[in-house]
C-alpha positions as CSV (number, residue, x, y, z in Angstrom):
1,X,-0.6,24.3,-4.1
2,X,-3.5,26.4,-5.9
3,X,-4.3,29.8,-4.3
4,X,-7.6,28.8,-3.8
5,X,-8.9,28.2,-0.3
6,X,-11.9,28.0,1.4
7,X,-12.7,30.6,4.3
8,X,-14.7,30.6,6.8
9,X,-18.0,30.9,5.2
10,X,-17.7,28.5,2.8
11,X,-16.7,25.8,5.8
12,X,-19.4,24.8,8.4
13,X,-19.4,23.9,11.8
14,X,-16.9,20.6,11.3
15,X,-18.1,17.1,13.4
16,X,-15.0,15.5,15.2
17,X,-15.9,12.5,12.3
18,X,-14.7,15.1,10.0
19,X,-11.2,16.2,11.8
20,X,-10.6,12.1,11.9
21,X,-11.3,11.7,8.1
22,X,-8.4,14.4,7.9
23,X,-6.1,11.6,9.1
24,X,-7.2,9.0,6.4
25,X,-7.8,6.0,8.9
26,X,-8.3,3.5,5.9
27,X,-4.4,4.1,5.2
28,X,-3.8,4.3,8.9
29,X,-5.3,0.9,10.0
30,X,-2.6,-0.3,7.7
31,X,0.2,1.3,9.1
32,X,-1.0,-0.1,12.2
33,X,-1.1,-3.4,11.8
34,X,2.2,-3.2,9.6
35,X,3.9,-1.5,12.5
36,X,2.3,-4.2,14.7
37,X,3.8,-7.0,13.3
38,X,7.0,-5.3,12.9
39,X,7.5,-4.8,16.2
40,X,5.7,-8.0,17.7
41,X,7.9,-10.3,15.5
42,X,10.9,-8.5,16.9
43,X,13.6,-10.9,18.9
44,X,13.4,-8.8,21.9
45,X,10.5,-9.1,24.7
46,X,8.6,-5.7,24.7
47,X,6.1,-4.6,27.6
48,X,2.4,-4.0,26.6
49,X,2.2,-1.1,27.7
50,X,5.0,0.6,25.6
51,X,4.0,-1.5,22.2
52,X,0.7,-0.4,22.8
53,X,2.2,3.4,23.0
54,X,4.6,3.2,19.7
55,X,1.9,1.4,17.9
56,X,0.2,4.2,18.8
57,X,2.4,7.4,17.8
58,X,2.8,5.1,14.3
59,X,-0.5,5.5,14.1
60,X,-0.8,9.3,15.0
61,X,2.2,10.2,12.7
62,X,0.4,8.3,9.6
63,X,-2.1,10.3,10.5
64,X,-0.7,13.5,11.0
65,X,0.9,12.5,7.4
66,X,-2.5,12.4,5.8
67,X,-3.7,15.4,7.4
68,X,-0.7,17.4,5.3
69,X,-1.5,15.6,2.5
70,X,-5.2,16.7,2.5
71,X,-4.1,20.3,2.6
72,X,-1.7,20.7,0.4
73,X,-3.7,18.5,-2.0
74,X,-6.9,20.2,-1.5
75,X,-7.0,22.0,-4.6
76,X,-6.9,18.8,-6.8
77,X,-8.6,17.0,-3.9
78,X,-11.3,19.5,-5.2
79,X,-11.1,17.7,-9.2
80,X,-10.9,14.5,-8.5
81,X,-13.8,12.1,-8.1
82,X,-12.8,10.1,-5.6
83,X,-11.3,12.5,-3.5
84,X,-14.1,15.4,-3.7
85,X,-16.3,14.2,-0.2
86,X,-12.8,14.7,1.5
87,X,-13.4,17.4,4.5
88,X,-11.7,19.8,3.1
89,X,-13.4,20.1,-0.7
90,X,-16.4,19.2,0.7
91,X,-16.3,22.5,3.0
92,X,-16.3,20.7,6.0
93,X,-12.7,22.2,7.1
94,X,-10.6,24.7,6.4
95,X,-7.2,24.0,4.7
96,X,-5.3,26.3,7.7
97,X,-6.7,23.5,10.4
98,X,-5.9,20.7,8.6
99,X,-2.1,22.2,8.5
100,X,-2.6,23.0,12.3
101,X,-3.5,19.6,12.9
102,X,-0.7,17.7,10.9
103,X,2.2,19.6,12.3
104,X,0.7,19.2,16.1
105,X,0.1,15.9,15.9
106,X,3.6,15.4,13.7
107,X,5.5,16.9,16.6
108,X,3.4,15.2,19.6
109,X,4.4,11.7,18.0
110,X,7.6,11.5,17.6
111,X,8.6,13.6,21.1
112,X,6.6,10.4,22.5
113,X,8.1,7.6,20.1
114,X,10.9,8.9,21.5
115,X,10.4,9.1,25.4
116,X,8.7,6.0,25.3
117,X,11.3,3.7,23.1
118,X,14.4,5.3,21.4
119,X,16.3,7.9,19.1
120,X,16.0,5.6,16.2
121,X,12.7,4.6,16.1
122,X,11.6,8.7,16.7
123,X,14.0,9.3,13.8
124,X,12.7,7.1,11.6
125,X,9.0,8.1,12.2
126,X,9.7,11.8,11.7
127,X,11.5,11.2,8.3
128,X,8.1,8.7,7.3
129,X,6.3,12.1,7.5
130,X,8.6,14.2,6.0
131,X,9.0,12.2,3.3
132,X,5.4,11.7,2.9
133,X,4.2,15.6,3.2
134,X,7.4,17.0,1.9
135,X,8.9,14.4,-0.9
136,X,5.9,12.6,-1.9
137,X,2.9,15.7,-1.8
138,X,4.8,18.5,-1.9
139,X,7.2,17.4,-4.6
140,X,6.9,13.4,-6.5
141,X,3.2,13.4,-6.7
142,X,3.2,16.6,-9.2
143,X,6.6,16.3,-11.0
144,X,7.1,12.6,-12.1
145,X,5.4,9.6,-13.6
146,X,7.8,8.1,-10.9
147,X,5.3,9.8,-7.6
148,X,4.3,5.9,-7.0
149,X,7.4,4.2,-7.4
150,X,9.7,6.6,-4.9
151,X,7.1,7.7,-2.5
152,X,5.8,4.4,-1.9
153,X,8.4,4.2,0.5
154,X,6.9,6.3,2.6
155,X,4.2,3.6,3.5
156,X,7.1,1.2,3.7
157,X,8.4,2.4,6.9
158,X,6.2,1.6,9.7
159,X,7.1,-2.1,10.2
160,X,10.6,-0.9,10.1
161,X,9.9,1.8,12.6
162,X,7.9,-0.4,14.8
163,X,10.9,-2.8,14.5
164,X,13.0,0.0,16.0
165,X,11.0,1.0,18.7
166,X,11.9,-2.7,20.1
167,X,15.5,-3.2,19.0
168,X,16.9,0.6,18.8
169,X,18.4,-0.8,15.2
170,X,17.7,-1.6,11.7
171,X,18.2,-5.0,10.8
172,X,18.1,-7.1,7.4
173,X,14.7,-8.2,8.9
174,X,12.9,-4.7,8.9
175,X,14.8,-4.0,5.7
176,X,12.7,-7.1,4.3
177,X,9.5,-5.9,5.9
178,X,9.6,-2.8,4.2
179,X,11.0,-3.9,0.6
180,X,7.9,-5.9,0.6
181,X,5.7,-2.8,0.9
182,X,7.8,-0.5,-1.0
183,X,8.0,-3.0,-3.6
184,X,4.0,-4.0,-3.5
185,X,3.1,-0.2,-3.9
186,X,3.9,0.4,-7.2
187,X,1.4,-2.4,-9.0
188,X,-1.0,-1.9,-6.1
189,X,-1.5,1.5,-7.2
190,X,-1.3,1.3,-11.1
191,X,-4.0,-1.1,-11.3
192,X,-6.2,1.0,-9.1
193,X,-5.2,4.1,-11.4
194,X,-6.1,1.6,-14.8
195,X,-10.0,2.1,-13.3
196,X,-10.3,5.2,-12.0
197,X,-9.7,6.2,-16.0
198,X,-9.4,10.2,-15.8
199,X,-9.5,10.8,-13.2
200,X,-5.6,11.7,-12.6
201,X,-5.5,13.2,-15.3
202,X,-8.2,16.0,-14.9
203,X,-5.8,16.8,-11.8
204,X,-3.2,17.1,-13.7
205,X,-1.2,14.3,-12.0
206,X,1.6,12.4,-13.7
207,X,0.7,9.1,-12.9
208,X,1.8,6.3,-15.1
209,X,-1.2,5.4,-17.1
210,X,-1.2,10.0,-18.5
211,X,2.1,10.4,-18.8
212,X,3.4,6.6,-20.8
213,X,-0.1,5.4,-21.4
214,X,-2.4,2.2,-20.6
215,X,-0.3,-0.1,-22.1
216,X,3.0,0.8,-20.3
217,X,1.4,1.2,-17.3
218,X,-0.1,-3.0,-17.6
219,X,3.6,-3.7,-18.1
220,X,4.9,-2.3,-15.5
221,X,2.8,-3.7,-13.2
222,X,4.0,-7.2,-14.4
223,X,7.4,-5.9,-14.0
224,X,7.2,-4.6,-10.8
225,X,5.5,-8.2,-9.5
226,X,7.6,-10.0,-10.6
227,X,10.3,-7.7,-8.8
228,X,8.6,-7.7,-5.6
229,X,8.8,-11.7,-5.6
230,X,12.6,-12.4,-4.1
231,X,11.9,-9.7,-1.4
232,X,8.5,-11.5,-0.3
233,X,9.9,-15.1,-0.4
234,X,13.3,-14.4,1.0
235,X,11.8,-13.0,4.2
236,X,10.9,-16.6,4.8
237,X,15.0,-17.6,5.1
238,X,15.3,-15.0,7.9
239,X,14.7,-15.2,11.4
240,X,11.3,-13.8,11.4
241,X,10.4,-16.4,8.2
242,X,10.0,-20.3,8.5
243,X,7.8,-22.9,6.3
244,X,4.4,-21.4,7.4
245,X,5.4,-18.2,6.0
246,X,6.9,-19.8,2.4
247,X,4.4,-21.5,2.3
248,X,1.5,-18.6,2.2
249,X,4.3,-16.6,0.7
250,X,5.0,-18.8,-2.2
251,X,1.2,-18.9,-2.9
252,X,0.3,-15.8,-2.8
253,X,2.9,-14.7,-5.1
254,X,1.4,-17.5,-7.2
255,X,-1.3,-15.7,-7.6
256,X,0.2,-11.7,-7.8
257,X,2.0,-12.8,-10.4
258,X,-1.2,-14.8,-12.4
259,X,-3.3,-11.5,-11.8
260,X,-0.4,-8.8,-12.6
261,X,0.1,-11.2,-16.5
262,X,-3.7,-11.1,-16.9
263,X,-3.5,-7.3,-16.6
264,X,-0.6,-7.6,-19.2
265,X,-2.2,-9.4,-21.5
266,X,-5.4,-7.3,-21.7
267,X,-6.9,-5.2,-24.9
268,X,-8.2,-2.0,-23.7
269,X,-10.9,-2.1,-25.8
270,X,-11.7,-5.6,-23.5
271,X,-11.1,-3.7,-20.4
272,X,-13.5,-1.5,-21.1
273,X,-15.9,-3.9,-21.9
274,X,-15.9,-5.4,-18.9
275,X,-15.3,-2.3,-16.8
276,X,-12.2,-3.3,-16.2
277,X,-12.9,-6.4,-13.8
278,X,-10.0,-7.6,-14.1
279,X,-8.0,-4.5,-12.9
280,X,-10.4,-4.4,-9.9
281,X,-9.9,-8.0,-9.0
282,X,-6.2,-7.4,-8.7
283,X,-6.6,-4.6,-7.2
284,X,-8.7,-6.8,-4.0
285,X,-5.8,-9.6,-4.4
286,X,-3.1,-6.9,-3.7
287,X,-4.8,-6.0,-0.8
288,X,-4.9,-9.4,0.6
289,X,-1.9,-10.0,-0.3
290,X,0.2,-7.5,2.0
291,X,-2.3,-9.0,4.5
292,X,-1.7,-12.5,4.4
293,X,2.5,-11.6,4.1
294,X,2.2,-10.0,7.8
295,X,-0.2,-12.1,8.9
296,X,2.2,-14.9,8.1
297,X,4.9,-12.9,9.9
298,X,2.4,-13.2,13.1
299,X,2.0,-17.2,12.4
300,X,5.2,-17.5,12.9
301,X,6.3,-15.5,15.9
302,X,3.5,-16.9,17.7
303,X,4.9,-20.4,17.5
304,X,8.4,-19.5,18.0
305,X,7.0,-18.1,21.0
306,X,9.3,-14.1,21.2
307,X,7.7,-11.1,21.6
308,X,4.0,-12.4,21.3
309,X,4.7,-14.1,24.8
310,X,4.6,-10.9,26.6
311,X,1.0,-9.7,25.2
């Protein structure tokens, strides 16, 4: 991480907006509702009151995640464009209490995962934010054209840890629920980083389109989709699947797949043009694509009538 910090002159009085912008709620609203459905779908009846409190320490450990992420990132948080109104390059807090913050709230979550549910699901949660602030930050995101690909995992893990705090275990089912994600991160990302231009590179980030180029980086994206497909689709053949969920499965891959070959197809020069619509409307479709996948997942709990009963 750069030497550079900002002291206490540089930082004004920060607004408690600021302290939760630290905790990146637009990535934490989908943990949430990942780790919802994971552990509403669940085969095992779970009282409101302690879903409600391991939805809740999910969302407190994502959180705490992004708060370490902010501060160890702050100096290229600082460079690039779409990161510089973050709290911390936009003086609003200093890097030493977003570190304080992260590894409170880090510690407070899983010490309650784990009174209120089990070992494994407190286990699992504490890895997600080591492996986010530790392997992904500290290490992947600087090192390897790869930062994507391996630490999407970390953003993988909530269903399965919501999952958890119902059953105590790890099942095919949760493995499912978190190949989709892991596998969905990858092309979700690159298409975003096709737009955002140079951004990653003025940071001095390896991301896919710097390091291999535009090209590569449109063809892994097709690649990627297409292996993301048997993960989403075979979920419907499991006990948390049925024909509601192939059937919005099925279609929505449908239409991944048609947006992931029209970004393989493209001419720069056209993308450009354009201002790269294209990239930007696959972008949306990713985005409502996990959606729809878990909101499937909901469908069909509801009408087999398991843990949805007891809410």
């Amino acid at each position: 991480m750069s030497d550079v910090t900002l002291d206490n002159s540089q930082t004004r009085e920060a607004g408690l907006g600021d302290y939760f912008a630290l905790l990146k709620p637009r990535v934490m609203s989908l943990v949430v509702f990942t780790a919802l459905v994971g552990l509403l779908v669940a085969p095992i009846p779970v009282h409101p009151y302690i879903g409600f409190v391991a939805v809740l320490c999910i969302a407190v450990g994502a959180g705490a995640s992004g708060a370490l992420n902010m501060w160890w990132d702050a100096d290229i948080d600082r460079i690039m464009k779409r990161t510089q109104s973050r709290p911390i390059p936009a003086g609003k807090v200093a890097e030493g209490e977003a570190l304080a913050l992260g590894l409170t709230l880090s510690v407070f979550s899983v010490i309650l995962l784990w009174l209120a549910t089990n070992a494994v699901a407190a286990a699992l949660l504490a890895f997600t934010i080591f492996f986010y602030a530790v392997v992904y930050s500290m290490w992947l995101k600087r090192s390897t054209p790869q930062n994507i690909v391996i630490g999407g995992a970390a953003g993988a893990f909530p269903p399965m840890v919501g999952w958890a705090a119902v059953t105590g275990d790890v099942t095919v089912e949760s493995f499912l629920m978190f190949a989709i994600i892991f596998m969905w991160t990858p092309p979700h990302f690159w298409a975003l980083a096709l737009f955002m231009k140079d951004d990653y590179k003025d940071a001095g980030v390896p991301m896919l389109t710097v390091t291999h180029g535009r090209k590569s980086t449109r063809k892994h994206i097709l690649v990627y989709t297409i292996l993301l497909i048997p993960f989403a689709i075979g979920a419907a053949f499991t006990s948390i699947g049925g024909p509601i969920y192939l059937v919005v499965s099925v279609v929505l891959n449908l239409w991944f797949l048609k947006g992931a070959w029209d970004i393989f197809k493209r001419d720069e020069t056209a993308a450009e043009a354009d201002e790269y619509a294209v990239e930007k409307r696959v972008f949306k479709i990713s985005l409502f694509y996990l959606f729809l996948h878990f909101g499937a997942l909901l469908v069909q709990a509801a009408l087999r009538g398991t843990t949805l009963g007891a809410w």
